[in-house]
Phi, psi and omega in degrees: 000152191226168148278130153327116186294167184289130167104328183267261185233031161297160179252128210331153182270122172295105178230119191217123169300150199240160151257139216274007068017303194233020202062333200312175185253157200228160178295147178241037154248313207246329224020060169266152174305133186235160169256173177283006171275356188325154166300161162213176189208133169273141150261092162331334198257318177257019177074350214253105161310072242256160168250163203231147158289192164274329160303287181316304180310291219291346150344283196275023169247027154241183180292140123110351161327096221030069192071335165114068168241319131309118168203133229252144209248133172289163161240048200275147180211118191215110189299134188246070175301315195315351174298314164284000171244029171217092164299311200258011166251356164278355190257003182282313188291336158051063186276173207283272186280176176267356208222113210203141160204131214282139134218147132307128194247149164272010160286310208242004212040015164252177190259142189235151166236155182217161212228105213269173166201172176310328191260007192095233207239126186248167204233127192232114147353209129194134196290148194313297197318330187284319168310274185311354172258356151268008179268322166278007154267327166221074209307346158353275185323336174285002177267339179326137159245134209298142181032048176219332180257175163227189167216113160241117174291140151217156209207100166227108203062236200245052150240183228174137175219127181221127185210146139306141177188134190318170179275320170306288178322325187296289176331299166328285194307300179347285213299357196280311157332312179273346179265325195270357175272110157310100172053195200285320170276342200120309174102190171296281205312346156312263186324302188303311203300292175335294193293313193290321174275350156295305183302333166300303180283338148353272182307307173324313175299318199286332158275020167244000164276345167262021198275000000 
């Protein structure tokens, strides 16, 4: 495992222009004025995350949408158990930790895994072959969309929590880690954080499944 070098698979900056008159956070594409319920967009090209109005997102939520540079982040949150029952292709990845989350970059074509720690995020490759053999135990997955989604692990003793989640929520858990992490394990307040956005993403998934 390595940190990510500058230019490669650091992970994106949350950057939403303020007005300097009023705070409020502005589209960094158009710059209206947004709510905290706002839209998001990776910029490829800068690494970055940008925030979008609605108009602007729904722009970038096809391929190929201004040169492909933009690209508009779903809000899909959707539970993968089936994930916790191909064991032996989830123990092939032989993670570090219990907290882990997938995505494919179209930069590198491959699936990158990151790790949150205190320090941000380390960032390990994962050999094709490993990937693609959980992707045929749980063909879900093969639904991920490239540098806009995730597959989030979490691993405590023998129970496995697994979801698709937008890529901007994965980031979320990163800054949360590193601002609540405490002394050498992390501390309690570390655990409530961790539980409270596991709990978050539950709920989001089960209601977009009764929807």
């Amino acid at each position: 495992m390595r940190k990510p070098p500058a230019g490669s698979g650091e992970l994106p900056s949350m950057i939403g222009r303020a007005s300097p008159r009023t705070g409020e956070e502005r589209c960094d594409v158009c710059g209206a004025a947004v709510d905290a319920a706002h839209d998001h967009l990776v910029d490829l090209r800068a690494r970055a995350i940008r925030c979008a109005c609605r108009a602007c997102y729904l722009l970038f939520t096809h391929d190929g949408a201004g040169g492909g540079r933009l690209r508009a982040i779903p809000r899909r949150y959707l539970t993968v158990p089936e994930v916790a029952l191909a064991r032996d292709q989830l123990d092939a990845f032989d993670l570090p930790i219990g907290l882990a989350f997938f995505f494919r970059s179209s930069a590198t074509g491959r699936v990158t895994a990151f790790y949150p720690s205190p320090a941000g995020a380390t960032e390990s490759e994962l050999p094709l072959e490993t990937w693609d053999a959980l992707v045929n135990a749980v063909p879900v997955l093969g639904t991920l969309a490239t540098d806009v989604e995730a597959l989030l692990i979490r691993r405590r003793d023998e129970a496995i929590e697994t979801y698709i989640v937008p890529i901007d929520a994965s980031y979320e858990l990163v800054g949360r880690i590193r601002l609540a992490w405490r002394g050498f394990n992390g501390g309690d307040d570390l655990r409530r954080e961790i539980d409270d956005f596991f709990a978050r993403t539950a709920e989001r998934a089960r209601a977009m499944a009764a929807a």
